[in-house]
N, C-alpha and C positions, 0 to 999 in steps of 0.2 A: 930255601923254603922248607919248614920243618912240618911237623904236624901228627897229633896222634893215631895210633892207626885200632881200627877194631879187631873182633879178632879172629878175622876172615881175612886180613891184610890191609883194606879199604883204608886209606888215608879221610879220615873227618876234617870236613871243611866245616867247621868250628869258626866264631868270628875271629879268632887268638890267630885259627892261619891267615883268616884272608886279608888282616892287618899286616902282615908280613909278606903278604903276596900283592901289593897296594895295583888300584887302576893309573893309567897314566895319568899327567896332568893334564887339567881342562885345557892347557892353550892359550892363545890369543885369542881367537875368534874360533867363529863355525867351521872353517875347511879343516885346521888343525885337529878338531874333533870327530872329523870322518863322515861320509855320505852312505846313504842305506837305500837301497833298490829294492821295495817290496811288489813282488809279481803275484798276482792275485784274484781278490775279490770279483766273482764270478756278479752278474744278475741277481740272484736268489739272497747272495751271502758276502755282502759288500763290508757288510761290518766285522768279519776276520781280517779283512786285509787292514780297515781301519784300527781295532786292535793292536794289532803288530806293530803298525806304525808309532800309534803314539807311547806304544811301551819303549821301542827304541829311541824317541828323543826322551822320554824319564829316564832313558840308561845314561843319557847324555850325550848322544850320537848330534854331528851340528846339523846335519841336511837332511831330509828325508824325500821321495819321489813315491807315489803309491802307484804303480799298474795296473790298472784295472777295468773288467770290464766298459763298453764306453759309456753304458747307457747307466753308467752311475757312476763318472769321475767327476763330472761337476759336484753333482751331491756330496765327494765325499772332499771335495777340495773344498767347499763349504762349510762343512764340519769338521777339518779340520785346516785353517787357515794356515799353519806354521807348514805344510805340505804342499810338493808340487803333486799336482793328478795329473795321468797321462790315459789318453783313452786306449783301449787295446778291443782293436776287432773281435766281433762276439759272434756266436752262431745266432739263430735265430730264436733259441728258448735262453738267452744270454749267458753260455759256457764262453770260458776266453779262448779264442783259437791262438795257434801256436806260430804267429806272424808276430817277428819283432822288430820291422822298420821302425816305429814307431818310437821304440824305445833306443834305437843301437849307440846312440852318443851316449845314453844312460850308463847303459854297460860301461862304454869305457871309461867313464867317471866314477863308478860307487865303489866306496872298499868293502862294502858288503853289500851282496844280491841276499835276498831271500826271497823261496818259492813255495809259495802252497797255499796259505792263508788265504781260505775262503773260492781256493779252484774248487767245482764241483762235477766236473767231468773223469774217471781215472783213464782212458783212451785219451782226449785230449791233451791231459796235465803231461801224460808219457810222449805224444809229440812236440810239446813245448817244450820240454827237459830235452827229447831229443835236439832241437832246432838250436837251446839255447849250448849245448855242449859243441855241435858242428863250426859254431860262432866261434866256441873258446878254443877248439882244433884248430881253426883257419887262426887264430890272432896269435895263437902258442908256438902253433909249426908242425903241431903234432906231440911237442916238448911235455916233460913231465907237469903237472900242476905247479908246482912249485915254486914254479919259474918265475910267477907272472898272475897276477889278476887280481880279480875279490876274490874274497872267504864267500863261502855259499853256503848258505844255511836254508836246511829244507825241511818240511814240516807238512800235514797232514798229507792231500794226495799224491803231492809230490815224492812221499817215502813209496808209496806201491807203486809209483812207478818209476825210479831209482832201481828199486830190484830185479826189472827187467833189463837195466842198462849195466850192469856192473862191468859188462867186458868192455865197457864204452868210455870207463870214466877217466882217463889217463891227463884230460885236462885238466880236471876240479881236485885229482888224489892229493890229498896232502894240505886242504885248505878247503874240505867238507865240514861241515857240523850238521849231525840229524838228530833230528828230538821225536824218536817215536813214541807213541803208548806200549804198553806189551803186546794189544794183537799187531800190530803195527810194525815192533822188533818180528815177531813171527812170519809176516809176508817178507819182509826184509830176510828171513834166514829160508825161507819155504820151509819151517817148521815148525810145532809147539814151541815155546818158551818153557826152558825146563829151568835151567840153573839161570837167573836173569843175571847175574854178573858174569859169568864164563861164558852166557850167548850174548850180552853187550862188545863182550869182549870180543868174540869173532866177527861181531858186527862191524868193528872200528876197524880189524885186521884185514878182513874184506874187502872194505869202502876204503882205508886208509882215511879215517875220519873221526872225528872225536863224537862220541855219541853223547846223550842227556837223556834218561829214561828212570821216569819213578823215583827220581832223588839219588840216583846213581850217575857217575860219570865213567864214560871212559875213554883212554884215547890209543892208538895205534903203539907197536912198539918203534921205535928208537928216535921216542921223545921223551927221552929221560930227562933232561932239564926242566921240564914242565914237573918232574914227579915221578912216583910209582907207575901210574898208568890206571888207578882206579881209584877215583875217590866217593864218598857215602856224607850226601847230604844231612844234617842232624837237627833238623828243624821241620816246621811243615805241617798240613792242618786238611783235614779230609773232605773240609768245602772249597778247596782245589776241584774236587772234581763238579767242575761248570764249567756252562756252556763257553766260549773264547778264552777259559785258561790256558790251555797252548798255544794259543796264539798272540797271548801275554809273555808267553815264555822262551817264544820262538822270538819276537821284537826284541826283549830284554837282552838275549845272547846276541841277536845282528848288532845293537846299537853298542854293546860293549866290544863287541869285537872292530864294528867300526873304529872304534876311537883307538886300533893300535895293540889290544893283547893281544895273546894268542887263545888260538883256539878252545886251548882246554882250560885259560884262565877266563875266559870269556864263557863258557860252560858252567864254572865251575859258580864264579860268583853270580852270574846269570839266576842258576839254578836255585842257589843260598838266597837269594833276592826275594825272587819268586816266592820261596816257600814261606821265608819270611814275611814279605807279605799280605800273606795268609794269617798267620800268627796275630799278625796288628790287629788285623780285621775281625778276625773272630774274638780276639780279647774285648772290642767293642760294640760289635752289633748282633757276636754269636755265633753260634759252629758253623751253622749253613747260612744261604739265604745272600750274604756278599757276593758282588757281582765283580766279571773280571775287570771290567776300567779301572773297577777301584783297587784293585793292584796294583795295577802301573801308576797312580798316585801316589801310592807309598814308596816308592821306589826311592824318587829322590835324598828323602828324610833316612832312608836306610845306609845308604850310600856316605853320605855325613859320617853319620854315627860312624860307620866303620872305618872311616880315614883319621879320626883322634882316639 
C-alpha cells in the first residue's frame, strides 16, 4: 500500500490509496460478511444506537444485534426490521445497567461489539465497560487481547469511561478502535488537546488502539503492515458536525471491521466514507441542514465507486 504523504508525514487516504487498499469480498452469504454487537441506546436516546446500526449494515456488515435499553427494543426492532433487538435491564429514569446475561451468547458470536451509542449515564457506562472486560478476562485467561475475540469499537461515553480503565484493558489491547471528538481525546489523555496528531498518537500507544478523530487516524506502533501509523483524511464537509454523526461514524467502522479488515483499514476507509458522504450531500441539499441517516445511505454508492 503506497500513498502520498503531506507534509507533517500523515499518509492521505486519497481514493488512488483506498483502491489499493480494497475491502474484502462480499462472500456468499451474511455470516461470511460478519455480525456487529451494538451496546447502547439508553430511554432518552435510542436513536444513537439505532444510527450506528444501520450505518454498519450500509458498510456491509451481514448481522446486526442492537442492545438496548428494554423499554425501547421493540420500537427499535421495529424500525429497523433487518435487526435483532435485545432488551437490556434499565434503571428506572431508563439508563442501561451494566447486567449482560441477556446478551452473553451475543458476545460470543459478533466480530465486532461496539459500545456507547446513545449510553447516557457516564458512572454506569464505566460499569458496563467494567463488567463487559471481566467477561473478556474470564473467556481470554487473562491472555493478551489478541488472542481472541471481537474488535471493540467504543464511542461517545463509553471513551470517558475507558480512561478510567486503562490499567484494566489487557483483554481488548490490540483489537480496540476509539473515535473520540477532541474534548473527548482530552479526557481520554486527562489533558488539553495540544498537538492533535502527537496526542492521537499517545492515545493509540496508550490503549494499544487505532484511533479516528477529526479526519485523522492513527494506530499503535508495530503495525507497520497496516502503514506509517498516521493517516489524514482529504475530504469532508462541516455539516458533519450534527446531531448522530458519530454515531454514523462509529457503525461505519464496526460494520467494516466486521467484515474482516483491520482495524486501521477499517478506520481509515470508515472515516473516507463518512466524510465523503458529507460531500455528496451538501453538493445536493447544501452545507448544513443534512441529517446523519442520510449518510449512511450514501454509503453504499461510495463503496462501488471505489472498488472499479
Amino acid at each position: 500500500m503506497s500513498g502520498r504523504s503531506d507534509s507533517g508525514g500523515a499518509t492521505l487516504v486519497a481514493p488512488s490509496l483506498l483502491r489499493e487498499w480494497p475491502l474484502p469480498e462480499p462472500g456468499a452469504d451474511k455470516y461470511s460478511r460478519g455480525s456487529v454487537l451494538v451496546v447502547g441506546g439508553a430511554r432518552a436516546t435510542p436513536g444513537a444506537a439505532l444510527l450506528a446500526g444501520v450505518s454498519a449494515l450500509r458498510a456491509g456488515a451481514g448481522k446486526l444485534t442492537l442492545a438496548v435499553a428494554e423499554s425501547v427494543a421493540v420500537q427499535l426492532g421495529v424500525a429497523l426490521p433487518e435487526c435483532g433487538a435485545i432488551g437490556l435491564p434499565e434503571t428506572p429514569g431508563g439508563s442501561v445497567k451494566p447486567e449482560l446475561a441477556a446478551i452473553d451468547s451475543y458476545l460470543d458470536a459478533a466480530d465486532t461489539l461496539l459500545v456507547g451509542p446513545g449510553l447516557d449515564d457516564p458512572d454506569l457506562a464505566g460499569e458496563l465497560l467494567e463488567a463487559l472486560l471481566e467477561r473478556g478476562d474470564r473467556s481470554s485467561g487473562g491472555s493478551d487481547g489478541d488472542q481472541g475475540g471481537p474488535a471493540v469499537v467504543l464511542d461517545a461515553y463509553a471513551l470517558g469511561a475507558v480512561a478510567q480503565l486503562e490499567g484494566r484493558l489487557d483483554p481488548w489491547r490490540g483489537r480496540l478502535i476509539l473515535t473520540p471528538n477532541p474534548k473527548e481525546a482530552a479526557i481520554l489523555l486527562g489533558r488539553d488537546v495540544q498537538d492533535l496528531e502527537k496526542d492521537l498518537a499517545e492515545i493509540s500507544e496508550r490503549f494499544s488502539a487505532v484511533v479516528s478523530c477529526q479526519g485523522l487516524i492513527t494506530q499503535p506502533p508495530g503495525h507497520a503492515p497496516d502503514g506509517p501509523g498516521l493517516w489524514k483524511i482529504t475530504t469532508g464537509y462541516g455539516g458533519l458536525g450534527t446531531s448522530g454523526s458519530g454515531d454514523v461514524l462509529a457503525g461505519a467502522i464496526a460494520g467494516l471491521r466486521a467484515r474482516g479488515t483491520t482495524g486501521a483499514q477499517a478506520a481509515c476507509w470508515g472515516t473516507h466514507l463518512h466524510a465523503a458522504a458529507a460531500d455528496r450531500l451538501a453538493s445536493r441539499l447544501g452545507p448544513l441542514g443534512f441529517l446523519a441517516r442520510e449518510l449512511a445511505d450514501e454509503l453504499p454508492a461510495l463503496m462501488l465507486e471505489l472498488s472499479v
